[in-house]
C-alpha positions as CSV (number, residue, x, y, z in Angstrom):
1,X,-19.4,17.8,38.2
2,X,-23.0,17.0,39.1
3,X,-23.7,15.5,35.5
4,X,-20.0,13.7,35.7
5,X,-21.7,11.9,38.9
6,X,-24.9,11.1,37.6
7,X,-23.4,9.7,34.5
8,X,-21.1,7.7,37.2
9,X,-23.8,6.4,39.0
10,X,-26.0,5.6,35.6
11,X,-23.0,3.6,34.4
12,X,-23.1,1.4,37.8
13,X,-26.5,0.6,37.8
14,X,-26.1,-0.3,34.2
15,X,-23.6,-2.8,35.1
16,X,-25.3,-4.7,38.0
17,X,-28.6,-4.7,36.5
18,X,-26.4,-6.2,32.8
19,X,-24.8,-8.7,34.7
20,X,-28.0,-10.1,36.4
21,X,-29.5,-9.7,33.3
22,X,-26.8,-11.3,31.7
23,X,-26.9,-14.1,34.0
24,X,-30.8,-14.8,33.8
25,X,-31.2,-14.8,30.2
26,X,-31.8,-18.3,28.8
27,X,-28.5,-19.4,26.8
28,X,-28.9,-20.8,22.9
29,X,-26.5,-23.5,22.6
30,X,-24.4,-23.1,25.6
31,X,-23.5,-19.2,24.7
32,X,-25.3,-16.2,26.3
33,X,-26.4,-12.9,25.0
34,X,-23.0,-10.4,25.8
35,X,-24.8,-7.9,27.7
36,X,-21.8,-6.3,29.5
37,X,-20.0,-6.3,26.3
38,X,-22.8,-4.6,24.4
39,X,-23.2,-1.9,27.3
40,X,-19.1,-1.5,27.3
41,X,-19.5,-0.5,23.7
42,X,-22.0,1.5,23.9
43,X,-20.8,3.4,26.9
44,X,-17.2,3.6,25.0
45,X,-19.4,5.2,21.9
46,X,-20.6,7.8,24.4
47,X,-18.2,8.7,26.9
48,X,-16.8,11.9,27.0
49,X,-13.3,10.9,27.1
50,X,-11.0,6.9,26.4
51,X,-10.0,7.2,29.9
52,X,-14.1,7.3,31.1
53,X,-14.9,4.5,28.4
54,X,-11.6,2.2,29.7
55,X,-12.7,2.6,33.5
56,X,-16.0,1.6,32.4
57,X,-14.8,-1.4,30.3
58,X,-12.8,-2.8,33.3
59,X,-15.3,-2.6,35.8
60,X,-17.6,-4.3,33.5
61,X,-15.2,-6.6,32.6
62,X,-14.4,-7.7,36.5
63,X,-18.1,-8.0,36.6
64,X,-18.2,-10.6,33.8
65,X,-15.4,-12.5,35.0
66,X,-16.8,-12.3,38.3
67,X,-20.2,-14.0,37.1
68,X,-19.2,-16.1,34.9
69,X,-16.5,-17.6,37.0
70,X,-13.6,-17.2,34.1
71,X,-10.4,-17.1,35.2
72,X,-9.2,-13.3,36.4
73,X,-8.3,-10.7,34.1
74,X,-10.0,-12.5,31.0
75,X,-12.7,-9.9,30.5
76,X,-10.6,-7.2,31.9
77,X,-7.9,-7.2,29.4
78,X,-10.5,-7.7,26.6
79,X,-13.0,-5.1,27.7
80,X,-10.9,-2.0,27.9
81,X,-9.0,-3.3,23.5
82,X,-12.5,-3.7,22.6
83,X,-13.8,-0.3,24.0
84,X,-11.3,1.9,22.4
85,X,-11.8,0.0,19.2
86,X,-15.0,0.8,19.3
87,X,-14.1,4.8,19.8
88,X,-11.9,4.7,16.8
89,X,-14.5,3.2,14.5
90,X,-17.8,3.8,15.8
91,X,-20.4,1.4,16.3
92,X,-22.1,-0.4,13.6
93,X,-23.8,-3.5,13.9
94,X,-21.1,-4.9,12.5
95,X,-18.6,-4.4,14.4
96,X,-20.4,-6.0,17.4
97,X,-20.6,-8.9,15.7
98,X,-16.6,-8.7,15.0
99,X,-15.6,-8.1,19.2
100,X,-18.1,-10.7,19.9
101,X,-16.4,-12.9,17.7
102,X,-13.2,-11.7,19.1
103,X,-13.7,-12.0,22.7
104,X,-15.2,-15.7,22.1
105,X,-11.6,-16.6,20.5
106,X,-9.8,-14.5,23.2
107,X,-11.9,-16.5,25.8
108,X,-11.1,-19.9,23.9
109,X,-7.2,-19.3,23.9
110,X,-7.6,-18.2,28.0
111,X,-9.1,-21.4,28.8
112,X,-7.7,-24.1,26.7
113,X,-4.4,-23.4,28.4
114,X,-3.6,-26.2,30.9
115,X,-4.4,-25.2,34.3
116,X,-7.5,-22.8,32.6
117,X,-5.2,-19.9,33.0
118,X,-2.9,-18.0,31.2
119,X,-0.7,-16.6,34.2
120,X,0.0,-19.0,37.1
């Protein structure tokens, strides 16, 4: 119980510390470094169970739509897909570069609806 709390409280630092990270990095061409999405993934390789790895994915993915002002549930329905990919194939470099890739297409098709959002 003690280590399921520490790892609780590890995982919430992570995330405010990555999103101000996130938001104080300089951005090359307009696009930042995913810093919340790399730490999703790499919490989701370590977790001890999908259900840990998913609650972790959606609070880091309110925290990116949060800070980024993107419309709501963007990151949060991308987050939790990409973190149990990532359990079922592991994480090489490789496959960062694919949910990147992914969540920049998934962010495209949220925001080039009229009105910026899917759902109104």
């Amino acid at each position: 119980m003690k280590n399921n709390l520490l790892q609780l409280a590890f995982g919430l630092v992570v995330l405010v510390l990555g999103g101000g990270l996130e938001e104080f990095l300089p951005k090359v061409l307009g696009v930042g470094f995913p810093v919340l999405l790399t730490a999703t993934q790499f919490w989701a390789l370590h977790a001890k169970s999908s259900l840990q790895a998913v609650l972790f994915a959606l609070l880091a993915g309110a925290f990116e739509d949060a800070l980024s002002s993107l419309p709501p549930m963007t990151s949060v329905s991308f987050f939790p897909m990409s973190a149990l990919f990532v359990r079922q194939v592991g994480f090489p470099r490789a496959v960062t570069a694919l949910t990147y890739s992914a969540y920049q297409l998934w962010l495209l098709i949220w925001t080039s609806v009229p009105g910026g959002e899917i759902f109104n």
